[in-house]
C-alpha positions, 0 to 999 in steps of 0.5 A: 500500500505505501508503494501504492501510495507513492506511484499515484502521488508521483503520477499527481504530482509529475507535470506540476509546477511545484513553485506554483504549488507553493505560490498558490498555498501561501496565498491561502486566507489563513482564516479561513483555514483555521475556521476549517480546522476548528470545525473538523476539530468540533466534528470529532467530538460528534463522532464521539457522540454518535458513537456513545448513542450507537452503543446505548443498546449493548452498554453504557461507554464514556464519552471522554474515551470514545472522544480520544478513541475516535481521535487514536482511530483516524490518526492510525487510519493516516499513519498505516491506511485502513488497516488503521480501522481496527485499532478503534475497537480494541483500544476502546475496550482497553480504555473503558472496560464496560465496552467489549471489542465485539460491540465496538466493532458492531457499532462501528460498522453501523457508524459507516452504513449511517456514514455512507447513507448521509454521504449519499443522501448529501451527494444525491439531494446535490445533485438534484438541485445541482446547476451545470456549468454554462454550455455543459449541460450535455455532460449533465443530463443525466444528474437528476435521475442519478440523485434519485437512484442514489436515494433510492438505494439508501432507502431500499439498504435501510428496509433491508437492515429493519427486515434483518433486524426483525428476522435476526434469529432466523438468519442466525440460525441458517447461517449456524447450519450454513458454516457448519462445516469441518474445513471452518474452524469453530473459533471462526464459525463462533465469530461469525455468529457472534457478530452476527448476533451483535448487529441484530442487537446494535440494529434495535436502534431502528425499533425505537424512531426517538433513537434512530431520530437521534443517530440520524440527527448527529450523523447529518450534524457531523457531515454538515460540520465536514461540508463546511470546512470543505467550502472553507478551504476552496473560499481561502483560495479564493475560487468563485465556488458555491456551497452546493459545488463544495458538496460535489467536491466533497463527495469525490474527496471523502470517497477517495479517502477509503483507498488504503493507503497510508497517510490518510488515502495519500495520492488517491485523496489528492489526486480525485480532489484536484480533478473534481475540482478541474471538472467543475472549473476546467480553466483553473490553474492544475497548480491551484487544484492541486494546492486546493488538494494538498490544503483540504487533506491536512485540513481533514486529517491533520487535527486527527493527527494532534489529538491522536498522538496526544491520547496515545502517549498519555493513555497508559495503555497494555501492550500485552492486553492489546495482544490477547484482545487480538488472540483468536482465541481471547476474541471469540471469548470477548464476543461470547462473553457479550451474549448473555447481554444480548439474550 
């Protein structure tokens, strides 16, 4: 992956002008720079809430530690790439012994379908109201119908999560007689079902409306406090750009940043950010683009990056419990010892 990452930086950045580069991100507003950062900073702690309301229906959980958790999260996504993702869900339960690895694990994966429901629904609603460039509506015609399609399948994924919620025990018990082979390992077929088991308890959520409300309301809140700064980081560079194009922007951007490469989707960030950027304003300088890239991802990853480190050297944290959380064998007893919980 980080040779990856260094064949698609070296391909973003081999016809540039890098005196032009840094020409352009001197000339950034600062103050608009540093309102982004704090706003991304705010979004953090959004996270961290969302995370406390997901985890309601398994366990009780702290804040502060799921706020410092979030933070040592997205700073090992930029250091080591998604690989990163699994620190969050063994370091919560080092910090806050109530939370197992397994409900963190669940409540992270319904973290990323809320995620990408609202990024869909962002991309999808700007889409609808999206304005084409003078003499470009060819390129757009069909944008309308995509918006629509897109929240189509967030609706029919959602229906899909409620019908699994509701038929959990059903499917549970197929799947025990699917895996049920010799060539699976028990301790695999136990993670399995276990898992399985803990999505249809962190899926109650969608039984009680006041709950889901909730979850949907700090999900929108959180990608509205990371739409902002977006817009920010394009007005600090002194682009003619709306709110609505920010979004489109946005969406490439945020996508972009799943490739798993090391320091936060490096290469592939950059790269998707500057050509949107050059699709919506083809008359800009690919220079300004690319400094508008370089900006927006420390913007998105460098607060994470602070407080990441930060909590890490003061967290006080067993390397040897880190160890036996990772066991297979300790893992299937983390997760099983959930279940009487979940009953």
């Amino acid at each position: 992956m980080f040779l990856f990452a260094v064949v698609i930086l070296w391909y973003f950045g081999k016809d540039l002008d890098w005196q032009q580069v840094s020409q352009s991100l001197r000339r950034a507003d600062p103050w608009y720079l540093g309102g982004a950062v704090f706003i991304i900073c705010f979004g953090y702690l959004l996270r961290a809430i969302r995370w406390k309301v997901l985890l309601e229906p398994i366990t009780p959980s702290s804040l502060k530690e799921l706020f410092a958790t979030t933070t040592v999260g997205f700073a090992a996504i930029f250091l080591i790439g998604r690989a990163g993702e699994l620190v969050r869900p063994m370091w919560l339960p080092m910090r806050d012994k109530r939370v197992r690895p397994s409900a963190a694990l669940v409540t992270l994966g319904l973290e990323r379908i809320f995620d990408l429901a609202a990024l869909v629904c962002f991309f999808a609603v700007n889409l609808l109201w999206f304005t084409p460039p003078a003499g470009r509506e060819g390129e757009f015609e069909y944008i309308k119908l995509i918006g629509w399609l897109m929240l189509a399948g967030v609706i029919v994924g959602f229906v899909f999560l409620y019908v699994y919620q509701r038929i959990s025990a059903k499917v549970i018990a197929k799947t025990a007689g699917i895996i049920d082979k010799r060539f699976i390992p028990k301790r695999i077929q136990s993670i399995i079902l276990s898992l399985l088991k803990q999505l249809g308890s962190a899926l109650a959520i969608l039984k009680d409306w006041k709950e889901t409300a909730l979850v949907v309301f700090w999900t929108l809140t959180l990608w509205f406090a990371i739409s902002i700064p977006t817009w920010l980081v394009l007005l600090a560079f002194g682009l003619p750009i709306g709110f609505s194009d920010s979004l489109f922007i946005m969406g490439f951007a945020v996508v972009s940043s799943v490739v798993p490469t090391p320091g936060g989707a490096a290469g592939a960030f950059h790269t998707a950010t500057a050509a949107s950027l050059l699709f919506l304003m083809p008359d800009i300088p690919r220079e300004d683009a690319a400094a508008v890239s370089i900006a927006m991802h420390l913007v998105y990853f460098a607060p994470a990056i602070v407080f990441g480190l930060y909590y890490f050297a003061h967290g006080d944290i067993s390397i040897e419990r880190f160890r036996n959380l990772l066991s297979s064998e300790h893992a299937v007893e983390e997760i099983e010892s959930e279940a009487p919980n979940n009953a």
